[in-house]
C-alpha positions as CSV (number, residue, x, y, z in Angstrom):
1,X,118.9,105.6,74.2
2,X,119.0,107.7,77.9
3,X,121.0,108.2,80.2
4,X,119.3,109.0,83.2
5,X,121.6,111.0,86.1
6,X,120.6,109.3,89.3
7,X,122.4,110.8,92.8
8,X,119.9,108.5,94.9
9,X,117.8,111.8,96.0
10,X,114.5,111.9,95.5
11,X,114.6,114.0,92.1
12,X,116.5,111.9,90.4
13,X,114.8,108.6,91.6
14,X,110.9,110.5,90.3
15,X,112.7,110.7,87.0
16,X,113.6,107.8,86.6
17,X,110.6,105.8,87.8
18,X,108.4,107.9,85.1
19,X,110.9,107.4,82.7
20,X,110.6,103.6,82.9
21,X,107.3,103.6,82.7
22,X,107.1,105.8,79.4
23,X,110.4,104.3,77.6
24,X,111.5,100.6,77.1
25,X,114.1,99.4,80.0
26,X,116.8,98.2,77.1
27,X,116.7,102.1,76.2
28,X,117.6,103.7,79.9
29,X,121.2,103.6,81.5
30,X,121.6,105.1,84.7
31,X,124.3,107.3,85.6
32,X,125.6,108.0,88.6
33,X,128.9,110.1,89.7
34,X,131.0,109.8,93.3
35,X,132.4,113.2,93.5
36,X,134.7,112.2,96.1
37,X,133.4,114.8,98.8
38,X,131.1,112.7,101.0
39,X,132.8,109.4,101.7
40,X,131.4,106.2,103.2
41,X,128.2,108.5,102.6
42,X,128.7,108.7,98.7
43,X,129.7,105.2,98.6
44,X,126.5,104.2,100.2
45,X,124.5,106.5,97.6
46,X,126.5,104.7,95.1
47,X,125.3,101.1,96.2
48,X,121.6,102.6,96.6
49,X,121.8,103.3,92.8
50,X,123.1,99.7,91.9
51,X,120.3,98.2,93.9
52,X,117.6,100.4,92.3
53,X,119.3,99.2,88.7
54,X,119.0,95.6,89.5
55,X,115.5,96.1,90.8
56,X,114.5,97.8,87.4
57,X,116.6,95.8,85.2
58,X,118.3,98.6,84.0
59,X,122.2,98.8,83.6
60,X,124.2,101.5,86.4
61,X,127.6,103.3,84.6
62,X,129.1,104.6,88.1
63,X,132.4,107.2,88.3
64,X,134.7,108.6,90.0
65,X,135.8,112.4,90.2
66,X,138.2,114.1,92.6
67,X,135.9,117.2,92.8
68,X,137.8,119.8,94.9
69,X,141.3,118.4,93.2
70,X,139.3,120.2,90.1
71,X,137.7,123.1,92.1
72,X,141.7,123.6,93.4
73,X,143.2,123.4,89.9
74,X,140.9,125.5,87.8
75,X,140.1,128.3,90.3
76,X,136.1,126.8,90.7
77,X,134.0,126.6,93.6
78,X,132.7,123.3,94.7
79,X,129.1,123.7,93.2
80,X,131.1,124.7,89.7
81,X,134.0,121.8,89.7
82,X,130.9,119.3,90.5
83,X,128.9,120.7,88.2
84,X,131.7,120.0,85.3
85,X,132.6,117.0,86.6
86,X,129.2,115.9,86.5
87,X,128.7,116.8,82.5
88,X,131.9,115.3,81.6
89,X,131.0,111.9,82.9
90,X,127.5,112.0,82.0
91,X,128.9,112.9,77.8
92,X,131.4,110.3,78.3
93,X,128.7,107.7,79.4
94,X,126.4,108.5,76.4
95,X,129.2,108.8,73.7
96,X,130.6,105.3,74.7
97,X,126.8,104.0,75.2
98,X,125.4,105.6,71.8
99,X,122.9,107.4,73.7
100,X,121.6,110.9,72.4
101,X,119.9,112.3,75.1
102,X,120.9,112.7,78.8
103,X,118.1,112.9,81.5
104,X,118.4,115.2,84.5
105,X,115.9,115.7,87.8
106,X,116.1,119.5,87.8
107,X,112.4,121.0,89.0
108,X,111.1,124.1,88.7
109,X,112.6,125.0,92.0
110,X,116.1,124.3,90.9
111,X,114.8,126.8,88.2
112,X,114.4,129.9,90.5
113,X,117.4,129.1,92.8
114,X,120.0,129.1,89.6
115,X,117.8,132.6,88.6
116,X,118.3,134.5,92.3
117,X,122.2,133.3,91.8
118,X,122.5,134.3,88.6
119,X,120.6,137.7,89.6
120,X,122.5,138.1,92.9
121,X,126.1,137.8,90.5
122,X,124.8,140.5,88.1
123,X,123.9,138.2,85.1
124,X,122.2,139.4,82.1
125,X,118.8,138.0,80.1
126,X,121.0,134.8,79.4
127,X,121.3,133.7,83.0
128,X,117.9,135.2,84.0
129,X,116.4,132.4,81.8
130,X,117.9,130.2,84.4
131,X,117.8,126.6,83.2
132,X,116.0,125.5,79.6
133,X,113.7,122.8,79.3
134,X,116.2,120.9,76.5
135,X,119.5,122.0,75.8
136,X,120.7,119.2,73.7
137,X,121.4,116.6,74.5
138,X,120.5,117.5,77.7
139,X,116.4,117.1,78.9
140,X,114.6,117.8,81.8
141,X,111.3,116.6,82.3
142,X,110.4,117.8,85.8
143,X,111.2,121.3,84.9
144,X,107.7,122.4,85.3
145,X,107.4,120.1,88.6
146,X,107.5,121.3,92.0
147,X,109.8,119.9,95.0
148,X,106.7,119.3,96.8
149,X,105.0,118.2,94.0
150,X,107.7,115.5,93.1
151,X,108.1,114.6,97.2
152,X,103.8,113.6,96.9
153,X,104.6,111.7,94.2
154,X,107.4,109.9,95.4
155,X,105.2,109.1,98.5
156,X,102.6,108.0,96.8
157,X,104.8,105.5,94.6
158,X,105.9,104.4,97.7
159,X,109.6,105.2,96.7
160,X,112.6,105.5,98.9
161,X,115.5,107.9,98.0
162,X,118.9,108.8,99.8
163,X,119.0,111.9,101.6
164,X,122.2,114.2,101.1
165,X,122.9,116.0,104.1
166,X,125.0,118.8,102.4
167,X,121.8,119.7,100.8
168,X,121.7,121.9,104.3
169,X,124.8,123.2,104.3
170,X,124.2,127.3,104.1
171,X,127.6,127.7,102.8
172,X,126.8,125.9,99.5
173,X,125.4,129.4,97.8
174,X,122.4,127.3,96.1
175,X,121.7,126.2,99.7
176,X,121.4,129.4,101.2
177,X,119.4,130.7,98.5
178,X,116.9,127.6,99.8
179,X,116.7,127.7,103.2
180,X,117.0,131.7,103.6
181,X,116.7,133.8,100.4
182,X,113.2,132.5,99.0
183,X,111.5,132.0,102.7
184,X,112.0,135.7,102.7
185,X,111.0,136.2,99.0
186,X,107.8,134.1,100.3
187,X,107.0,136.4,103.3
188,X,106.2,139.3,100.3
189,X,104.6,137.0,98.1
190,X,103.5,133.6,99.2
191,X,103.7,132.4,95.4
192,X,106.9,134.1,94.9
193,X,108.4,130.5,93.6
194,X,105.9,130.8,91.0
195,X,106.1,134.4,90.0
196,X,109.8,134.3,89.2
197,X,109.2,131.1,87.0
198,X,106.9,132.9,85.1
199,X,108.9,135.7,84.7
200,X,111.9,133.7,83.5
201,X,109.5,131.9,80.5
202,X,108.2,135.4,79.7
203,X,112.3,136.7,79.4
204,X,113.3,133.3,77.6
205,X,110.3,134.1,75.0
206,X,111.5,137.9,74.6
207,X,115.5,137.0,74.0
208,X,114.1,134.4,71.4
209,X,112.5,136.9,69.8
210,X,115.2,139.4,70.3
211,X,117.8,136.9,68.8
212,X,115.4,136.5,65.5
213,X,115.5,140.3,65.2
214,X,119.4,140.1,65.3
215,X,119.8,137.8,62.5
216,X,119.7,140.7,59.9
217,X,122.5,142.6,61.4
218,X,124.3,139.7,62.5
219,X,124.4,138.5,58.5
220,X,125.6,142.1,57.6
221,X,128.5,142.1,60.1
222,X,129.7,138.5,59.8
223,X,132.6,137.6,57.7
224,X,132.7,134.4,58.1
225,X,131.5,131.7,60.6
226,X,133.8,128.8,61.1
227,X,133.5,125.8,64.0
228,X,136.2,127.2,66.1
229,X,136.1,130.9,65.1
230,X,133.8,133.7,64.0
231,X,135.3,136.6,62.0
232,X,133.7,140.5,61.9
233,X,133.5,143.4,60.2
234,X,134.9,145.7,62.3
235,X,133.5,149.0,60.1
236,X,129.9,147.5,60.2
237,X,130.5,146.7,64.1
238,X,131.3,150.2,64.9
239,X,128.2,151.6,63.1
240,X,126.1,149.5,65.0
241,X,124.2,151.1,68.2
242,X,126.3,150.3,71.7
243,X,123.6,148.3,72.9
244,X,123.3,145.8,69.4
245,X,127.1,146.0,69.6
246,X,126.9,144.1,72.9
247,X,124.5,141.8,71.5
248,X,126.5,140.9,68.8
249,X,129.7,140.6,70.5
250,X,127.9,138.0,73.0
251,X,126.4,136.5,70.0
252,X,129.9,135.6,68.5
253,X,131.4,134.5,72.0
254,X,128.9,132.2,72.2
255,X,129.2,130.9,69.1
256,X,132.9,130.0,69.8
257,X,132.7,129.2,73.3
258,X,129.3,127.2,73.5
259,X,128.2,129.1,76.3
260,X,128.6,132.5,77.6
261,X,129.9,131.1,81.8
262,X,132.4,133.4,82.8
263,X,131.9,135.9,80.6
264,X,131.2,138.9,82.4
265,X,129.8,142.7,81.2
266,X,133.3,143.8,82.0
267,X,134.5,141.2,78.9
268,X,132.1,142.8,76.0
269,X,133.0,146.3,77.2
270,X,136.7,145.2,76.5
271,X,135.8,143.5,73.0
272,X,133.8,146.3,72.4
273,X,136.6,148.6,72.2
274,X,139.2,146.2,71.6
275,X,136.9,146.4,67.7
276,X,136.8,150.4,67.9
277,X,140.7,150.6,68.2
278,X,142.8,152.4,65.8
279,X,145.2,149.8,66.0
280,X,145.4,147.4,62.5
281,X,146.8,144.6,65.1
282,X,146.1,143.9,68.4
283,X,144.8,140.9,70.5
284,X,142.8,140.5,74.0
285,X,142.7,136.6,75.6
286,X,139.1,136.4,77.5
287,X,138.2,133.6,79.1
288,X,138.1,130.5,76.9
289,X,138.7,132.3,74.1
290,X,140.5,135.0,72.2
291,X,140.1,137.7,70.2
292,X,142.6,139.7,67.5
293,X,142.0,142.4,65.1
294,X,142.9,142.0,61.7
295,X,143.0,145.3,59.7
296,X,139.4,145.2,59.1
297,X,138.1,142.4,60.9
298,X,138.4,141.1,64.2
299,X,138.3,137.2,64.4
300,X,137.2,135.5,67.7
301,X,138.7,132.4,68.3
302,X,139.1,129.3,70.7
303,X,142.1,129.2,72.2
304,X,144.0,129.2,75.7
305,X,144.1,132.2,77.4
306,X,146.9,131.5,79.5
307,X,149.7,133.8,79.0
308,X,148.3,136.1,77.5
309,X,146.3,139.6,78.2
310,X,143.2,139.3,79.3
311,X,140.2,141.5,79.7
312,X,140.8,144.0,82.9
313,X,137.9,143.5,85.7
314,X,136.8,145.9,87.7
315,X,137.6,145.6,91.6
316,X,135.4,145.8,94.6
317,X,136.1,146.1,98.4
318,X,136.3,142.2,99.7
319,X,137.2,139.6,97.9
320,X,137.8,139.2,94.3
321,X,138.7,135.8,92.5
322,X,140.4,135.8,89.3
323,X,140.4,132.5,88.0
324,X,142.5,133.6,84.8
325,X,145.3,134.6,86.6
326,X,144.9,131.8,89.0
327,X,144.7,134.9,92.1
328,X,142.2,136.4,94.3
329,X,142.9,140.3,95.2
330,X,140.9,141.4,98.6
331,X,140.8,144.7,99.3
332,X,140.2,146.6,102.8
333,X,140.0,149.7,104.2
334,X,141.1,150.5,107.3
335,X,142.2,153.4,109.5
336,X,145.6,153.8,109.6
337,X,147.7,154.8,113.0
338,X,151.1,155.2,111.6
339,X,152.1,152.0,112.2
340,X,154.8,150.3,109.6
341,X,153.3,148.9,106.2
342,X,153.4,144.7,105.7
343,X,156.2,143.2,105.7
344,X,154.9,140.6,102.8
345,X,154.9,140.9,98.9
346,X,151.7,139.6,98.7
347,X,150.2,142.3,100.9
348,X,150.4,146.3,100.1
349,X,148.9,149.2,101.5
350,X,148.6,152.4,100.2
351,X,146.9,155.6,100.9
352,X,143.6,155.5,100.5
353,X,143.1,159.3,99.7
354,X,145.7,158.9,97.2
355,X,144.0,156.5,95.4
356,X,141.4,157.3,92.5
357,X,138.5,154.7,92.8
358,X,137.6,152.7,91.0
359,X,140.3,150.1,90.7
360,X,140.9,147.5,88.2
361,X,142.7,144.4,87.5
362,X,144.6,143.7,84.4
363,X,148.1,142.2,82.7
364,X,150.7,144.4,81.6
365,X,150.3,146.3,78.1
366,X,152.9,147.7,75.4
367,X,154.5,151.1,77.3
368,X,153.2,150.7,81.0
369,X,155.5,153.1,83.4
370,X,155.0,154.5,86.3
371,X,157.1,155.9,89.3
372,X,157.8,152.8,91.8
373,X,157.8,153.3,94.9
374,X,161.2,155.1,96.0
375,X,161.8,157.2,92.6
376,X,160.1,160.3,91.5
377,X,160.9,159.3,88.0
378,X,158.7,157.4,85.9
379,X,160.1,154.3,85.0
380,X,159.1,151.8,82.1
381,X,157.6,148.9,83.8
382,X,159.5,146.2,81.4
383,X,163.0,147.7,82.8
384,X,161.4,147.1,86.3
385,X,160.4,143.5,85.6
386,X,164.0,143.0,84.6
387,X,165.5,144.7,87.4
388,X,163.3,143.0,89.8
389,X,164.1,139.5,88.1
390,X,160.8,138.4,87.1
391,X,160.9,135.6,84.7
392,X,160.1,136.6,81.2
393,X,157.5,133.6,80.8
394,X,155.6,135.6,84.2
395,X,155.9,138.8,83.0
396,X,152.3,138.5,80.5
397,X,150.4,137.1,83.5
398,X,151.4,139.4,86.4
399,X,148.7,141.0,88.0
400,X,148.8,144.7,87.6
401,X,146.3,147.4,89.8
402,X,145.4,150.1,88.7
403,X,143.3,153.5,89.7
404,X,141.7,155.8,87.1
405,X,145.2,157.4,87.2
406,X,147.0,154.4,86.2
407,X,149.2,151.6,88.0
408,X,149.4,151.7,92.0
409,X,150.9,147.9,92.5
410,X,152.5,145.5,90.3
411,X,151.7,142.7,92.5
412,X,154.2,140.9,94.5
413,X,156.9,143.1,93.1
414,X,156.3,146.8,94.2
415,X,153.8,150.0,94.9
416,X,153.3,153.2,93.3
417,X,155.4,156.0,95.0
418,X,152.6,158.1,94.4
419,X,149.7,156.3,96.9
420,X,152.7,155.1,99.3
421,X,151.5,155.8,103.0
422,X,152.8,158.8,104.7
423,X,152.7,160.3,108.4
424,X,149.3,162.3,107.7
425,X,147.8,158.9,106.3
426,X,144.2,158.4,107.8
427,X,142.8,155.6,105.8
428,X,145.0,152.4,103.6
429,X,143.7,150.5,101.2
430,X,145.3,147.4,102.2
431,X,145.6,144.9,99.0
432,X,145.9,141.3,99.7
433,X,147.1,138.5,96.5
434,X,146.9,134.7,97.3
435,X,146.5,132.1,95.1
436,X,143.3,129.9,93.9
């Protein structure tokens, strides 16, 4: 049995009119998801898709998800919440309807606008391969398809399809990538769709082969390989080459997590040398996962990450969302005309020329002290949490910056004496927590 996503747009309604013309109608459900964004709209795509079932004489599941309630809760943007509201309704629909595969309209151009985002955020081979043919129990038929090819043949079929009008919406990043990014792309090469789906198949055929040539030194470091948790050597590890390190590392993330989303460059560096520590015990929550060492081993594990350390990530000028933490930290600098600092704990400012670049985010660790602002003496930061009544369940998930000389704000509670601003100030960094 199928399930067969069906929005109403014109994707989704191809697929399913090949589908049901290559497989038996008592083997096809469609699915179909309000996500609670588009109103009378959605509820009109909704009754499109019914129709179309009854037409066809095939069966319509329809749900319901409060999509930005999600994208507020877990710290996701509107495309992410949608996108996992979208899988959790479509597994729910096959579990309850015994069906093993589920069916999505995703073309090739869907294919190279996930690879420019996933390039344009930094992403490795992994999200260079973009989006795989079958990723059980996921299938995509149209994969190889065109937009333009799947618009002739829905024309030709004589077909009729809903029209989302937030499909033009250059705030969604996918829809700027659309309308701006790849008509640009296409001024340098008219076939430039085509090029970077070629390239993708010829990356996805050297990390297949790259992941065969890891197997023997994945068997040498593994300890054991459990549902939930993956155990290493940590001697073997730290023979291992920096680079097959890294591949290893991902290798056991994604082993426990099922995928490697969120997990960022920033995250193996910080498993890397959370393995290469001198320490018999110590732990590091990433997200979706944790990690501990074990005298000899390190075990990776499922597990919330909540309250816990996590892995420290790097800060940039603008804004920077921390979904962990449930914060986003924007950072700005400005000249500065001696004028009085915020009046605000969420907001700091400190002298820019004071501060050693680059700066990073992280939780508190065993021994932190520095000089607050106001003393000259270095104080342990645990006495300052104290002093400063911060409850002891906040303490493990305040957010801490810091330069390459150490901390310069415990958010919301107080600066660094040595970056404070002074009267020969030029430049702040102003630093800006809200939360997400």
């Amino acid at each position: 049995k199928v399930i067969v996503a069906v929005s109403g747009g014109v994707d989704s309604v191809v697929l399913l009119d090949i589908l049901r013309r290559i497989v038996p109608s008592n083997r096809l459900v469609i699915g179909h998801l309000d996500h609670g964004i588009r109103g009378e709209a959605a509820r009109a795509d909704a009754e499109f898709v019914v129709e179309l079932g009854r037409k066809l004489g095939i069966p319509v599941i329809r749900g319901e998800a409060d999509v930005p309630g999600l994208s507020r809760r877990a710290g996701l943007s509107l495309e992410e919440a949608g996108r996992r509201a979208r899988r959790e309704f479509l597994e729910e629909t096959a579990r309850v309807q015994g069906a093993d595969r589920i069916a999505l309209g995703h073309t090739r151009d869907d294919l190279v606008e996930t690879v420019l985002f996933n390039l344009a955020r930094g992403a490795g081979p992994t999200g260079l391969v973009g989006i795989r043919p079958v990723s059980l129990p996921y299938v995509r038929p149209l994969i190889e398809v065109t937009r333009e090819e799947v618009l002739g043949y829905a024309r030709s079929a004589g077909l009729s399809w809903r029209e989302d009008e937030t499909n033009a919406d250059v705030r969604f990043s996918r829809n700027l990538i659309r309308h701006r990014v790849i008509p640009l792309l296409e001024e340098l090469n008219p076939r430039a769709r085509e090029a970077i789906a070629r390239a993708t198949a010829l990356i996805a055929a050297e990390g297949a082969a790259l992941e065969l040539l890891l197997n023997p030194v994945w068997e040498e470091v593994l300890v054991e390989n459990g549902d939930t948790t993956v155990t290493l050597d940590r001697g073997r590890l730290a023979t291992l080459d920096p680079a097959v390190q890294g591949l290893v590392l991902r290798r056991a993330l994604n082993r426990v997590r099922g995928s490697l989303t969120r997990i960022e460059k920033g995250h193996i560096d910080s498993l890397a040398r959370l393995a290469s520590s001198p320490r018999a015990h110590a732990a590091l929550y990433l997200p979706g996962c944790h990690a501990r060492l074990d005298r000899n081993t390190i075990v990776i594990s499922t597990g919330d990450e909540h309250g816990r350390e996590f892995a420290p990530l790097r800060l940039e000028l603008g804004r920077n969302e921390i979904p962990e933490l449930g914060i986003a930290i924007t950072l700005e600098l400005r000249d500065w005309q001696g004028q009085p600092p915020p009046d605000d704990p969420a907001v700091e400012a400190a002298d820019a020329a004071a501060v050693e670049f680059p700066l990073e985010l992280r939780t508190r660790r065993p021994g932190d002290r520095f000089a607050p602002l106001g003393m000259k003496e270095m104080k342990k930061l645990k006495e300052l949490l104290i002093d400063a009544k911060v409850p002891f369940y906040a303490r493990d998930r305040l957010p801490i910056v810091c330069d390459r000389a150490g901390i310069i704000w415990v958010v919301g509670v107080r600066l660094a004496e040595r970056v404070k601003l002074t009267p020969g100030t030029k430049r702040a960094l102003i630093m800006h927590a809200e939360e997400i």
